[in-house]
N, C-alpha and C positions, 0 to 999 in steps of 0.2 A: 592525538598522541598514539603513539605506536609503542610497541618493544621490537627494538632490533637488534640481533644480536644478545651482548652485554650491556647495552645500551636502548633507555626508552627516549624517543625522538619524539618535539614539538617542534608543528609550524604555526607562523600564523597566529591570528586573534584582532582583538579590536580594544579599545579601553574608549569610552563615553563618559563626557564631565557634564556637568548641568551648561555649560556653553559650547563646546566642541566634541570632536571625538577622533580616532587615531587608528588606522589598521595597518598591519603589520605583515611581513612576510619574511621573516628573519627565520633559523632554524636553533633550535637550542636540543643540545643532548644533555641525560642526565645518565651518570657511570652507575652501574647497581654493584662495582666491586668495589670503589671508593669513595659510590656517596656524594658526588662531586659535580655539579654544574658548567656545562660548557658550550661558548656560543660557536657555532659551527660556522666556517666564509667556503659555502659551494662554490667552484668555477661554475662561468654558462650564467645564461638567460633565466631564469629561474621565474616561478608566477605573481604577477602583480599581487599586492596586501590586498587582503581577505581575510573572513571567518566565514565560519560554519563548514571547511573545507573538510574532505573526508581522505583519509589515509589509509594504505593495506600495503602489507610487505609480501616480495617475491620470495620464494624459493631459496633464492642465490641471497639474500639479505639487500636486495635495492627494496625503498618507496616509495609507493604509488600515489600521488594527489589529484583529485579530482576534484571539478565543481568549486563552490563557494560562493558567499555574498560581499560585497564592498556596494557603497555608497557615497556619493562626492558633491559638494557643494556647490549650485551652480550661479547661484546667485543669494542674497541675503532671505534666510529662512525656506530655501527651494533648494529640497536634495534630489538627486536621481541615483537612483538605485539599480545594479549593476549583477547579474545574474550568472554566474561564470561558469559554460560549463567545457575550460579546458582542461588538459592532463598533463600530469610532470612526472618524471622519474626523477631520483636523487639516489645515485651509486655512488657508492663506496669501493673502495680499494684496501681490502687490507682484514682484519679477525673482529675491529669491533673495534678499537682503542682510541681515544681522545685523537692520537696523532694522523688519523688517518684521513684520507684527500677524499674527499665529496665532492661529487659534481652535479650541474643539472644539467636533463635533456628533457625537449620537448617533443611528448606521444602524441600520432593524428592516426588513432585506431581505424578503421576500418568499420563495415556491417552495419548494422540498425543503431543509432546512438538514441540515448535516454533523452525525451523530451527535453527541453531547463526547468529547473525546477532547484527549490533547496530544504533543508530539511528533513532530506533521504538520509538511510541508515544503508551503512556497509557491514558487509561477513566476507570473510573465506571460504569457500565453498570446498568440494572434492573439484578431482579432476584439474588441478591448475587453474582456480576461477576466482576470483570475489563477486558478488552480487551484488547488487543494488535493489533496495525496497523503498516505495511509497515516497513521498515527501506533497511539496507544496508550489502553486506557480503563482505567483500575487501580481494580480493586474490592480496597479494604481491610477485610479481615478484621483478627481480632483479634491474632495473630502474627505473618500474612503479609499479603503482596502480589501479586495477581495480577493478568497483567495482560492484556487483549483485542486485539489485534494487529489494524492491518484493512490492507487494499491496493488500496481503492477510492479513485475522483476524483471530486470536487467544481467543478465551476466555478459562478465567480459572475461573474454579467453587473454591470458598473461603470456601463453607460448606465446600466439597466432593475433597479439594485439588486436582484437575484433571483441565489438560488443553485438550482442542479440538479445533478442527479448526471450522472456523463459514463456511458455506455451503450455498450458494443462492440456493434458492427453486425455481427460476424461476417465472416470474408475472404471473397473473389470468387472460387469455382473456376475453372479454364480447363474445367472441363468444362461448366457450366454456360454459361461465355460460348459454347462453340460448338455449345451446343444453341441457343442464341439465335440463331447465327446459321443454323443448320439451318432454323429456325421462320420465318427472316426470309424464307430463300428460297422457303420453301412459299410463305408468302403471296404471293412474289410469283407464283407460278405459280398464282394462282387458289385457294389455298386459305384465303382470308380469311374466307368464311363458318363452316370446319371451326374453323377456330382461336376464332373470336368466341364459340361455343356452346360447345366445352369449353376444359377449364382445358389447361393445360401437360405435367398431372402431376401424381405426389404432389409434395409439397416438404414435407422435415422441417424442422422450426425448431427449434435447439438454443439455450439459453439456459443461462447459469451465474448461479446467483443464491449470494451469501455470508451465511449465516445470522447472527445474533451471539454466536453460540458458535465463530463461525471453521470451518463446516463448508461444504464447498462442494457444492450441490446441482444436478445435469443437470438440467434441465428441457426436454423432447422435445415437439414438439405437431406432430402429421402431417398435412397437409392433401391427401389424397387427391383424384382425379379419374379419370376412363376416359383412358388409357395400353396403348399398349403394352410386351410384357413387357420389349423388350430397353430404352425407355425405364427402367421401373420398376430395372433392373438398374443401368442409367447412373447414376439420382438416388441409388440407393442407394448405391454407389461414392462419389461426390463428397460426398455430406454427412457419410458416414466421414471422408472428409477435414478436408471443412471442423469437423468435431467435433476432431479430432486437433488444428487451430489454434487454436482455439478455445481449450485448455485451456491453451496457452503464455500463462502471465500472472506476475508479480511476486508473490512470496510475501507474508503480512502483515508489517510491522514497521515500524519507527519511525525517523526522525531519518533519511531516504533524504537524500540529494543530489539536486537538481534543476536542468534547466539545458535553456532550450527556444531552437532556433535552428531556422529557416526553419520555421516551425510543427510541428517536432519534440519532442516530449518526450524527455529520457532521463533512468533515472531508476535510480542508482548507490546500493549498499553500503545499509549502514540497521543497524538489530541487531531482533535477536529473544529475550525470552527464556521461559524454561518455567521456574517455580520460581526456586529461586534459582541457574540458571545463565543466564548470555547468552551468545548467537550473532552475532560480527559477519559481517554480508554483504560480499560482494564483489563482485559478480555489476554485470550495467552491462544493461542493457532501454531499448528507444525506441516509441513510437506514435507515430503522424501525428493530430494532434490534428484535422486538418481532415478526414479519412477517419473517425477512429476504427473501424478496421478491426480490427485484431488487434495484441499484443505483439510485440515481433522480438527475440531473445536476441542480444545484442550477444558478451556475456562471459557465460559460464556458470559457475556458483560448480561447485568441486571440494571436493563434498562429503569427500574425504578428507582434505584439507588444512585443513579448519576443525578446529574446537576448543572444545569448550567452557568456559567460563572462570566457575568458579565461587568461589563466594563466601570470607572470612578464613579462616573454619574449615575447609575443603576446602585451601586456602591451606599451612596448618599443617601437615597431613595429608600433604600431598605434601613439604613441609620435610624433615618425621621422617624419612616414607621416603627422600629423599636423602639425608640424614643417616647413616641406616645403611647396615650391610654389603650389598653392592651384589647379592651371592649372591641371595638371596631374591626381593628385586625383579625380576633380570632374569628369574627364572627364572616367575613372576608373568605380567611383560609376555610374553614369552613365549606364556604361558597363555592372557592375554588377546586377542593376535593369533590364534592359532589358533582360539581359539573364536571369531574374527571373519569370519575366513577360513570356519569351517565355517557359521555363521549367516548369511553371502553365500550358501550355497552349499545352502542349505534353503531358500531363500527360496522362494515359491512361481513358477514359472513363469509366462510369460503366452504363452495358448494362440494359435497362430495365427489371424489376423484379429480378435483381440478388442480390444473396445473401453475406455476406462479405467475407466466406468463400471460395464462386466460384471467387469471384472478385479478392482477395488474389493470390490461385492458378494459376489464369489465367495471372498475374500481376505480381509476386514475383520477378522474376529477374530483370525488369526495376526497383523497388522497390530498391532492392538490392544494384544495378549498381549505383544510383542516392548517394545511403548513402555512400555506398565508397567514393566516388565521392565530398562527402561533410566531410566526416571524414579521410581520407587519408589512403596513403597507408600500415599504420603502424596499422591500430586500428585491434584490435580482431574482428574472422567473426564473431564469435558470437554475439558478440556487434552490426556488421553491421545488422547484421540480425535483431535484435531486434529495433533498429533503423528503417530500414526498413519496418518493421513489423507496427511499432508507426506511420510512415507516412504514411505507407498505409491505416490504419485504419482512421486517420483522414480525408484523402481527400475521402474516401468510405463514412463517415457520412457527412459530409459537401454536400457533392453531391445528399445524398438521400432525 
């Protein structure tokens, strides 16, 4: 749902009974001066029925629709499910009022489009843009569901119909800025020719690129020059740093809250899940969309305070045990604590000055071993991994 105009626009939805179910692609307006319900008839092609579709209004008062889920039945008890990720305009003609002539047309944007996926969240951005954050890609198997978690941004330009991926530039060290301005003053002393012939210095370039298995890879590229040594000591210092910022970013997961004021993003709560348990988030993240500099942890989730929340049959499990004699159980939990307490406390250390990357590689299999270990023997490696991956990362900042 949108507000448009005088008017908040729905499309779309699905309704499920215990034997069927029903998706829709109808448009309904409601009037905010009288109060009043109205089903809108678009001219045009308009998008096959779906939910979970995401809407953003232009400028000029047209709707933008994007994405969606449907699923259809292909035989008895066997659905396929349908991942959509086209685009619609629905323009208007006219101030806003019941009487006026809607049309669809269909958008083929241009530039980098968003992987498929559903359970992405939209904003408006500055600059003529809505965005696109995170959502979910679920490869269905034959029993299960899995599913691909991402926590990349998308912007699409509304003039210039084109979408692009949004790119962190990396933060500004203050050490860097007052090499700069060390540099400024040489030159001004005359040493404009020294500087014009060589470079600055090394400069590392660190880059985080997200693979589609959810694995997050450094990518370092050194751009060397003739420097001095206490230089070369400086740049090394600061790009530690700036690496260190670098890695503060939004986990993957789905269904985030979005909410962008003075060209802010923040970008709240979401779920995550491994198998068949899910994770809700709580955690609260902001960027400067006009910098895209770095992530800033508003609220940080308290990983001991979350929960896992698994499925009927898990459900059951924990009934029974309530159910019975309280003896065993606590004696159990218990059990459970302590061997928590001691697996904290095995963990592997992270050695002074090291970086997340050496700490990871030096680490990854205890990493690994531990997530299996907690996800069984059935989950996907790649899952464990990434898992893996998620805990290592947090006991590496927690510790620094």
């Amino acid at each position: 749902m949108v507000a448009c105009k005088r008017q908040l626009i729905i499309f779309g939805g699905f309704h499920e009974s215990a034997r069927d179910y029903i998706y829709y692609n109808d448009v309904y307006a409601f009037n905010l001066d009288c109060f009043t319900w109205n089903k809108l008839a678009p001219s045009g092609i308009g998008p096959a029925p779906r939910s979970g579709c995401q809407m953003a209004t232009t400028p000029e008062g047209s709707i933008i629709i994007y994405g969606g889920y449907s699923k259809q039945r292909i035989k008895k008890d066997v659905d396929k499910g349908t991942l959509h990720t086209d685009m619609f305009l629905l323009k208007t003609e006219g101030a806003g009022k019941e009487e006026d002539r809607w049309a669809w047309s269909r958008l083929n944007p241009s530039g980098v489009k968003p992987t498929p996926r559903s359970g992405f969240s939209v904003a408006i951005g500055p600059n003529n843009r809505s965005l696109l954050f995170g959502g979910v890609h679920d490869e269905e198997e034959e029993e299960s569901i899995e599913g691909d978690f991402f926590n990349d941004i998308y912007f699409y330009d509304i003039g210039k119909n084109r979408w692009f991926p949004g790119q962190l530039k990396g933060p500004k060290s203050e050490k860097r800025k007052r090499r700069r301005g060390r540099q400024a003053e040489a030159e001004g002393a005359g040493d404009e020719e020294m500087e014009k012939q060589s470079p600055q210095g090394p400069v590392e370039i660190v880059k985080e690129v997200v693979a589609e298995d959810g694995t997050v890879m450094t990518i370092k590229q050194v751009i060397s020059g003739p420097a001095e040594e206490k230089e070369r000591s400086e740049s090394e210092e600061e790009e530690e740093d700036g690496a260190l910022g670098q890695q503060v970013e939004p986990c993957p997961r789905s269904n985030a809250m979005l909410a962008v004021k003075h060209g802010v993003l923040y970008v709240y709560g979401g779920m995550f899940e491994v198998g068949d348990r899910q994770f809700t988030l709580s955690d609260l993240y902001s960027i400067d969309l006009h910098k895209m500099e770095e992530w800033k942890v508003l609220v940080e989730m308290d990983p001991k305070a979350q929960e896992w929340l698994e499925e009927s049959e898990s459900d059951e499990e924990d009934d029974d045990m309530e159910g019975a004699e309280g003896g065993e159980e606590e004696e159990e939990s218990s059990e459970e604590e302590s061997e928590d307490e001691e697996g904290e406390e095995q963990h592997p250390s992270v050695q002074p000055d090291e970086k997340h990357a050496d700490y990871l590689s030096r680490t990854e299999q205890y990493w690994i071993k531990l997530a299996r270990s907690n996800m069984g023997p059935d989950a996907k490696e790649k899952k464990v991994v990434k898992v893996a991956h998620a805990m290592a990362k947090t006991f590496y900042e927690d510790s620094v």
